[in-house]
C-alpha positions in Angstrom: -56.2 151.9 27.0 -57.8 150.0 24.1 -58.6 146.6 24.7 -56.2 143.8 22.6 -59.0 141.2 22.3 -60.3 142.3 19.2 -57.2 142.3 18.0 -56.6 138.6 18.5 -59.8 137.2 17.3 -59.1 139.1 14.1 -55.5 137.2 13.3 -56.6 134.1 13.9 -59.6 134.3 11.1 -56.9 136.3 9.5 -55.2 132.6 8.9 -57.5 130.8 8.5 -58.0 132.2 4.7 -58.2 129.7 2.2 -57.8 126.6 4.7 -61.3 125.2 3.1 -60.3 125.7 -0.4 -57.3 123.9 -0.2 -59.2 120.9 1.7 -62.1 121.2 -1.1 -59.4 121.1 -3.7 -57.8 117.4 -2.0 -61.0 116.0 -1.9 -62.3 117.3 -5.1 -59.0 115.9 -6.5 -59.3 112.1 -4.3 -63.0 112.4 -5.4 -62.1 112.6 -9.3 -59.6 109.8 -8.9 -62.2 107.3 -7.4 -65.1 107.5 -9.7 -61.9 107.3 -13.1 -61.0 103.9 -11.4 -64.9 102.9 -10.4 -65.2 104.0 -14.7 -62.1 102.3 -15.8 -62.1 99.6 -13.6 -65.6 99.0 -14.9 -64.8 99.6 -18.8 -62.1 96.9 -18.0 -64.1 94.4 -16.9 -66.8 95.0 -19.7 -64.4 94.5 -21.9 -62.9 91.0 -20.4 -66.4 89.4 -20.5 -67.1 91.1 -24.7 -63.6 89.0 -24.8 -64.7 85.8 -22.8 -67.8 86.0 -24.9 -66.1 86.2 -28.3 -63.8 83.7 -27.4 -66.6 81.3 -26.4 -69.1 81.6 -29.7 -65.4 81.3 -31.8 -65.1 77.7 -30.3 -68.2 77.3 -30.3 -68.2 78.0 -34.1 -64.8 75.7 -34.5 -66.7 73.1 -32.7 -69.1 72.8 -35.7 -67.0 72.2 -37.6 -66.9 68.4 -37.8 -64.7 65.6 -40.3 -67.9 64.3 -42.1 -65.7 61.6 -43.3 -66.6 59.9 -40.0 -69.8 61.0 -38.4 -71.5 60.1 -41.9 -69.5 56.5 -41.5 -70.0 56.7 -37.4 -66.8 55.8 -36.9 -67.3 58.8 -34.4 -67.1 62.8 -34.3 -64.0 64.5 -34.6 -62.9 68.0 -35.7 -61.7 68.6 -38.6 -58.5 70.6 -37.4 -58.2 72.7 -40.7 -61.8 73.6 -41.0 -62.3 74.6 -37.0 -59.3 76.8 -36.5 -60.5 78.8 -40.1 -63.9 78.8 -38.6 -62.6 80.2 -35.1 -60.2 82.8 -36.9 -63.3 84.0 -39.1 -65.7 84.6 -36.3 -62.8 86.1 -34.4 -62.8 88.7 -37.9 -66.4 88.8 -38.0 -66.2 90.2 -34.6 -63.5 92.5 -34.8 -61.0 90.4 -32.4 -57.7 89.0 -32.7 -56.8 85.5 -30.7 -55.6 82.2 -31.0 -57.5 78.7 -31.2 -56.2 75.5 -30.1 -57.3 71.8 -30.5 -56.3 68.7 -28.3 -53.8 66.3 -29.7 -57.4 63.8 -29.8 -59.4 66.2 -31.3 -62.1 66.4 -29.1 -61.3 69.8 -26.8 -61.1 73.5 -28.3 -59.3 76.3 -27.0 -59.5 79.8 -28.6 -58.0 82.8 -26.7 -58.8 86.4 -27.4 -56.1 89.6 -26.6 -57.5 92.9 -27.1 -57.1 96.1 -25.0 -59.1 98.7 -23.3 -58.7 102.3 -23.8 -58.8 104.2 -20.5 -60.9 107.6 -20.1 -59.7 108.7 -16.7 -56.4 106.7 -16.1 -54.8 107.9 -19.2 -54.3 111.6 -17.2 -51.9 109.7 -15.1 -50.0 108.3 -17.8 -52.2 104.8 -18.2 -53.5 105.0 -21.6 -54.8 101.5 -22.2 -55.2 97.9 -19.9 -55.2 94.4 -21.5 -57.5 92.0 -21.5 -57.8 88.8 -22.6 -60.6 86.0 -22.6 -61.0 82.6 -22.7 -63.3 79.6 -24.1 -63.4 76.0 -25.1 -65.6 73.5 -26.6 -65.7 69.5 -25.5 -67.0 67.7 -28.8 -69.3 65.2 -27.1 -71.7 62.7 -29.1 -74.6 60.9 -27.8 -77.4 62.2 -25.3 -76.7 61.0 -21.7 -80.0 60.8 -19.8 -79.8 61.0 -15.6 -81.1 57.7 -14.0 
């Protein structure tokens, strides 16, 4: 009589088959979808600080933009409200970035906000084609030199 163990052994390598390609192909797949958010994530947050930057330099460029009416007279410093927003809004074009700029009912803080959007590389195979991102800066208009004691 033939011995069955042979037999045995052989169905259960028998269904085994493809067990480790399916298990390469889930992590290959969770693998894949960790490094497109480590990218995009990344991208994202590159493109929040270009924004953060832009936004800064535009008040800081607004802030310049001072009534000479009274710093020559020295009555004090103030903005002139006209010429800071237009010089905010053209280093906002100069830049390639669309945002807004706001100045304090005194005159003396700046505010410009930039919106933009990032374009995703790996998110957009799941249907998530771009993220927004917005940044943020302000300028305090301060006169004088204050010295520590």
């Amino acid at each position: 009589m033939p011995d069955p163990a042979p037999h045995r052994g052989r169905r259960r390598l028998h269904g085994d088959e493809g067990g480790v390609a399916v298990y390469t192909a889930i992590c290959t797949i969770a693998l894949l979808g960790i490094i497109g958010l480590a990218i995009d994530g990344g991208g994202k947050l590159r493109a929040t600080e270009r924004a953060d930057a832009v936004a800064m330099e535009a008040a800081r460029a607004a802030g310049q933009a001072i009534d000479p009416g009274t710093a020559v007279t020295g009555e004090g410093i103030r903005v002139d409200p006209e010429a800071a927003q237009a010089a905010a809004h053209a280093y906002l074009s100069r830049a390639g970035a669309r945002g807004s700029v706001g100045l304090t009912a005194d005159g003396t803080q700046l505010t410009v906000t930039v919106n933009g959007t990032y374009a995703t590389k790996f998110l957009s195979v799941v249907g998530i084609g771009s993220m927004s991102v917005s940044g943020h800066g302000s300028a305090r208009l301060l006169h004088g030199v204050n010295q520590p004691e």
